[in-house]
C-alpha positions as CSV (number, residue, x, y, z in Angstrom):
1,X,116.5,46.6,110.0
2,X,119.8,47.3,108.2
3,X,120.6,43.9,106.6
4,X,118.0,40.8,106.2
5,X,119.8,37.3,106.8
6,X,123.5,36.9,108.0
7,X,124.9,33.4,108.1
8,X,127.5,31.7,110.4
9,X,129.0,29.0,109.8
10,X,130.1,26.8,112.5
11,X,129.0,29.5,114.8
12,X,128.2,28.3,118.2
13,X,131.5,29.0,119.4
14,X,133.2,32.1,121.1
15,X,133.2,34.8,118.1
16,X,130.0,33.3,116.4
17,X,128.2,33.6,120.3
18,X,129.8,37.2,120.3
19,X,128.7,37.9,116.4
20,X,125.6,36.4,116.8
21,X,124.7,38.9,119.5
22,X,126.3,42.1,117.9
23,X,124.0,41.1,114.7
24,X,120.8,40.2,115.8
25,X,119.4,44.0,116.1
26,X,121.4,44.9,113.2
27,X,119.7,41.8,110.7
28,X,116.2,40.2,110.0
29,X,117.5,36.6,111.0
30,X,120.9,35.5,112.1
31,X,121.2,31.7,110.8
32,X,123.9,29.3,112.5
33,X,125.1,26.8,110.9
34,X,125.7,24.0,113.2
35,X,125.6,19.8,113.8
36,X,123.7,20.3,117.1
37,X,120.2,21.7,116.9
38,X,119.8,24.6,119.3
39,X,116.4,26.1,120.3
40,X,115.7,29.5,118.5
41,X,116.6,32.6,120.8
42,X,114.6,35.8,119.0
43,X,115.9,36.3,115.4
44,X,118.9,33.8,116.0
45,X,117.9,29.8,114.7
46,X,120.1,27.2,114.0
47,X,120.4,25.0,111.0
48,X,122.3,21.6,111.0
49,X,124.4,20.3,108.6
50,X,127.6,18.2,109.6
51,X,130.2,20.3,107.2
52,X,130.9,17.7,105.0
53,X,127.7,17.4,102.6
54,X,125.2,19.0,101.1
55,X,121.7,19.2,102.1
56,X,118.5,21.7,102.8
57,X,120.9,24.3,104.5
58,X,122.3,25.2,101.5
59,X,119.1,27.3,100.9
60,X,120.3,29.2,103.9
61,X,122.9,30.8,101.6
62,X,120.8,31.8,98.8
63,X,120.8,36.1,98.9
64,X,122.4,36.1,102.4
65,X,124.1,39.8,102.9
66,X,127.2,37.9,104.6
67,X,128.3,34.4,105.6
68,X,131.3,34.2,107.5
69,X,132.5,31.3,108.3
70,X,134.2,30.4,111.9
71,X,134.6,26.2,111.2
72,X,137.5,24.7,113.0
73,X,139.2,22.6,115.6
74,X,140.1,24.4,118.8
75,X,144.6,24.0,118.0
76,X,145.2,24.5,121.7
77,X,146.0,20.5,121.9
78,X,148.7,18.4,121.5
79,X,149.8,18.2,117.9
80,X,149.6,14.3,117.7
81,X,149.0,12.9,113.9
82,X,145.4,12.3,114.7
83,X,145.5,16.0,115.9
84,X,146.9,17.3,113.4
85,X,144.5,15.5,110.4
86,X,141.4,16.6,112.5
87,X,142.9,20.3,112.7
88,X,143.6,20.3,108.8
89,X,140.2,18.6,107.8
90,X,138.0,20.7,110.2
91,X,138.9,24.0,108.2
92,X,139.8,22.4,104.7
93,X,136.3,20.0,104.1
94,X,134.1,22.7,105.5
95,X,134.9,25.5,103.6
96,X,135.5,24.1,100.1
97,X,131.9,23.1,100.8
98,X,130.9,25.9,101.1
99,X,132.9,27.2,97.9
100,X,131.5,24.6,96.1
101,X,127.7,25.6,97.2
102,X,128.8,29.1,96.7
103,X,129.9,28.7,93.2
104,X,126.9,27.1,92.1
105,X,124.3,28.8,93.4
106,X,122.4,31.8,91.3
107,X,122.0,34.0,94.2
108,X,125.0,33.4,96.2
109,X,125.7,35.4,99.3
110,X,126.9,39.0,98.7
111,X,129.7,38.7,100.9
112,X,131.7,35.5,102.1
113,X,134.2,36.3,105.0
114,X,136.3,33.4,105.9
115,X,138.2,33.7,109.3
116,X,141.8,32.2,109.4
117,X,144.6,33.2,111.5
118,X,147.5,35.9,111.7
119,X,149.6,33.4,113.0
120,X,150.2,32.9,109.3
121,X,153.5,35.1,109.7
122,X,156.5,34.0,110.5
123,X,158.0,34.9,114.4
124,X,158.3,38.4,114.2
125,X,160.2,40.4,116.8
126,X,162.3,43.0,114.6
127,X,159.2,44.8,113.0
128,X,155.3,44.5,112.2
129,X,153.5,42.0,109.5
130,X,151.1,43.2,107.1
131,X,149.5,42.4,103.7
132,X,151.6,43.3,101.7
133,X,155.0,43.0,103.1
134,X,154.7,40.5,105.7
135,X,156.6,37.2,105.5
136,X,154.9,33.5,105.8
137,X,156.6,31.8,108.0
138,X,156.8,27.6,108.7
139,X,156.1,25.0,110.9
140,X,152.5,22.7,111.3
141,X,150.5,26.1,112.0
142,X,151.1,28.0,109.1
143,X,151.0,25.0,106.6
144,X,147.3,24.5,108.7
145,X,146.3,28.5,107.4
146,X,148.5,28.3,103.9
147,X,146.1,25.3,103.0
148,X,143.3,27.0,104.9
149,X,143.3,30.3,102.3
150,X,144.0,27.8,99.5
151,X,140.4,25.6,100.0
152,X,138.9,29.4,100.4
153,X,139.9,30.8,97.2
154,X,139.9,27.4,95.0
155,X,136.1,28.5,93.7
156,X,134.8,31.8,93.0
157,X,131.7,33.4,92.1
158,X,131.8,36.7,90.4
159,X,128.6,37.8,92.9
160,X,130.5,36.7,95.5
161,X,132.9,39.3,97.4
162,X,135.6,37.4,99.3
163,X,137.7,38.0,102.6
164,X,140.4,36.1,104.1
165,X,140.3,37.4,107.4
166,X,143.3,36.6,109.5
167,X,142.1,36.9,113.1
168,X,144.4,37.5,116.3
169,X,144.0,36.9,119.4
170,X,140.7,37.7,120.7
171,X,140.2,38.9,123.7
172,X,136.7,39.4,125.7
173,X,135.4,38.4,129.5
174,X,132.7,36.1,128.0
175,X,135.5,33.4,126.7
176,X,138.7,32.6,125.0
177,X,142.1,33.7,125.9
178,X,141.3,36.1,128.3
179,X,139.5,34.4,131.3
180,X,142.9,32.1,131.3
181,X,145.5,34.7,131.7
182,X,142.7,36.6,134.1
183,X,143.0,33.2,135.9
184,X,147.0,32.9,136.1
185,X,146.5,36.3,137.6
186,X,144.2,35.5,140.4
187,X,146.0,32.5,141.2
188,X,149.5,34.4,141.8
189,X,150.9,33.2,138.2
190,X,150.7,35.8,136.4
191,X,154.2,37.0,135.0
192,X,155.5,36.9,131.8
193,X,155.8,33.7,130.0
194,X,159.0,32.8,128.7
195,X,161.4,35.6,128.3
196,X,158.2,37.9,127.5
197,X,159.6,39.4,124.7
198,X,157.0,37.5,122.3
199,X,154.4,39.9,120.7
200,X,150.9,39.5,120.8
201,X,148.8,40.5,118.0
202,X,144.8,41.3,119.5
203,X,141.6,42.1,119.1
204,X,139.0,42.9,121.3
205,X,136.1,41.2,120.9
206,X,133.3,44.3,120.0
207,X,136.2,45.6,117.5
208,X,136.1,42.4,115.6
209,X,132.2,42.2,115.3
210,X,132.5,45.8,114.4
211,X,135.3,44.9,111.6
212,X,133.1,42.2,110.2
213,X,130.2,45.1,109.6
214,X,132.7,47.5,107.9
215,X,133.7,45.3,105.3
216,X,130.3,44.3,104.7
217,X,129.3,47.9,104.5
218,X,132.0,48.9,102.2
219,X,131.7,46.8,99.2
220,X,135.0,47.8,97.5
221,X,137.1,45.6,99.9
222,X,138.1,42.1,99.0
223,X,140.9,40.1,99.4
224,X,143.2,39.9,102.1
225,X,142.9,41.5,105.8
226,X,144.6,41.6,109.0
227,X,141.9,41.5,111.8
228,X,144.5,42.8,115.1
229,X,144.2,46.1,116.7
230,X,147.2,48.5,115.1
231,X,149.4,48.2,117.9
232,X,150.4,44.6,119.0
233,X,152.2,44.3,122.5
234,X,155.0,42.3,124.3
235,X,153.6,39.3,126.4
236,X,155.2,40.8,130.0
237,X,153.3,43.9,129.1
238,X,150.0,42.3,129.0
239,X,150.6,40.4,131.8
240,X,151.3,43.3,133.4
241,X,148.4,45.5,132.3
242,X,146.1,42.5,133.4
243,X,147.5,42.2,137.0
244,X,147.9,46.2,137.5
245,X,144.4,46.4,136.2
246,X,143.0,43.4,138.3
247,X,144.9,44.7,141.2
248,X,147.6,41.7,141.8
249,X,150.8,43.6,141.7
250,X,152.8,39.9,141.9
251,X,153.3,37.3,139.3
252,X,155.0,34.7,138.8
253,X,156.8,33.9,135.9
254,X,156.5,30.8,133.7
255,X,160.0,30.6,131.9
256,X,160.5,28.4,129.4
257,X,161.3,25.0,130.5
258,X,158.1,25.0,132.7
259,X,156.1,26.2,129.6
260,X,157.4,23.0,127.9
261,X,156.7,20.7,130.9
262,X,153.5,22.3,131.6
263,X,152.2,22.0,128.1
264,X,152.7,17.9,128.0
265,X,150.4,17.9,131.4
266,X,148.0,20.3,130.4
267,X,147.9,18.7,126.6
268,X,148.8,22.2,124.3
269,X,151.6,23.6,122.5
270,X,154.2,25.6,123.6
271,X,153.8,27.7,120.2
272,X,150.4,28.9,121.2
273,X,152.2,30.7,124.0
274,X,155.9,31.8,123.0
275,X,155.4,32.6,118.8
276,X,155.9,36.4,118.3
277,X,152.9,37.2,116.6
278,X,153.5,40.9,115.6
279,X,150.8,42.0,113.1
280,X,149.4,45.1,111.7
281,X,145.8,45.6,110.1
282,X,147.3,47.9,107.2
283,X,144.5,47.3,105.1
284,X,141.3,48.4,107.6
285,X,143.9,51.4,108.5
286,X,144.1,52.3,104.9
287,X,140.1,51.3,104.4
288,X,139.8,54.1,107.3
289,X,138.3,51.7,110.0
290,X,138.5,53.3,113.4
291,X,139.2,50.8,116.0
292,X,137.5,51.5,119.6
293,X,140.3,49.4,121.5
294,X,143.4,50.5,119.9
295,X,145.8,49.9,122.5
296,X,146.3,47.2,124.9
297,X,145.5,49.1,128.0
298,X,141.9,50.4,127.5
299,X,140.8,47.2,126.2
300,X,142.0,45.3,129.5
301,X,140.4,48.3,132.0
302,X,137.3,48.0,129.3
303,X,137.1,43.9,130.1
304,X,137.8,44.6,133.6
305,X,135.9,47.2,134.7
306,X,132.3,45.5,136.1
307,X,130.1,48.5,135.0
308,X,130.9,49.0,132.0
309,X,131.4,45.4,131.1
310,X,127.6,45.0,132.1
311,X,126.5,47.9,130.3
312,X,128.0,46.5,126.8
313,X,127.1,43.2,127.8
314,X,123.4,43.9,128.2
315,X,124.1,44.7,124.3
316,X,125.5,41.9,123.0
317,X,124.0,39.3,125.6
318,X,126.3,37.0,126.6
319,X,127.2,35.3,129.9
320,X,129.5,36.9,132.4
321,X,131.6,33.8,133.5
């Protein structure tokens, strides 16, 4: 086997469930760290620890070929003050933790991906963010990743390679976005939201496994990367994509007044929905990473299509929902 012990922290979740599974024929042992024990499925174990102290699972770290950590509070709630402490402290306790561990261990992992958000840019509808150009932007979400990427680089460890890996949207059949809008869709809902004319940065799921093993592989990348696919698209398009793919030629639109109400009843934000997230992955284009889903459309008809969603899901062995 290619690499001998990968780490995840906080990774019983959507993307560790879907790295978990894209790693376990590729690695000796897959290790998860976790607060609830799970039963050992063939190379993948779990380890608890409650991301917060130390304790014998820091001897998971020792020599790993990657940790990436995944360690945060779903934000698609209502941003009340207890909210908004439990969102902050979710990402910020856990992962100087691990920094700290990091930095004092002998053999620290080789590589340390930490995944934090492209929602980090400011509303972009005039052109593309990336690394190097892009512009922060405000509000509770991007102080949330700001402090985020501050707790990851506040210790270092010159054997330790470090990635801030600013994730988009992901999108897969097994969970996440994707299974909601599938579901506006079937229920006759599924038109643009708001005037549309928000972009939305993505990812589909196998490309973001596949990113995490190309940075691993290629030891001369640190710092800063975009994890989107290179072109991002307007929300109307996507919803149409979906529906034309699906087959539901009709959907109704959600403008933005019912957006608003709806989020109160439904307890989320309306900036999950209508921010323009439009962001480029300059620095894997540069790196030469080849994405398999570049645009839009062959990732939706890829999701979609029941053959060859079984086919890669025998691969990476998750549930079809």
């Amino acid at each position: 086997m290619k690499y001998k012990k990968i780490v995840l922290a906080g990774g019983n979740g959507y993307l560790g469930t879907v790295l978990a599974n894209y790693y376990k024929n590729k690695a000796d042992e897959i290790v998860i760290l976790s607060r609830h024990e799970k039963q050992t499925e063939h190379n993948i174990r779990t380890v608890v620890w409650d991301g917060k102290t130390r304790g014998k699972w820091t001897a998971e770290l020792v020599n790993a070929d990657m940790l990436i950590n995944l360690c945060g509070k779903n934000v698609n709630c209502r941003y009340t003050q207890k909210n908004k402490a439990a969102i902050f402290a979710s990402r910020l306790v856990p992962t100087e933790l691990l920094g700290e561990v990091i930095h004092d261990l002998f053999e620290p992992p080789k590589l340390w991906i930490n995944i934090t958000s492209a929602t980090i840019y400011r509303h972009a509808e005039d052109h593309p963010q990336d690394e190097e150009t892009g512009e922060i932007g405000s509000g509770f979400s991007v102080d949330v990743c700001k402090a985020w990427e501050a707790a990851f680089n506040k210790y270092t460890n010159p054997k330790t390679r470090k990635i801030a890996l600013r994730m988009g949207i992901v999108l897969g059949r097994g969970d996440g976005v994707f299974p909601r809008l599938l579901n506006l869709v079937k229920l006759g809902m599924g038109g643009r939201q708001g005037n549309g004319q928000q972009y939305v940065s993505w990812i589909h799921e196998y490309d973001a496994a596949r990113i995490t093993e190309w940075l691993l592989d290629h030891p001369e990348l640190k710092g800063t990367f975009n994890c989107t696919a290179p072109y991002a698209i307007k929300n109307d398009r996507l919803m149409h994509i979906i529906r034309k793919t699906y087959g539901c030629p009709l959907g109704l639109p959600a403008p933005h007044w019912m957006l608003t109400a709806g989020a109160v009843v439904i307890g989320t934000e309306t900036e999950l929905i209508l921010k323009s997230r439009w962001v480029k992955p300059k620095h894997l284009l540069d790196s030469g990473f080849k994405f398999q889903h570049e645009a839009a459309i062959t990732a939706v008809k890829e999701i979609l299509n029941t053959d060859e969603y079984i086919s890669y899901n025998s691969t990476i062995n998750l549930n079809i929902k």
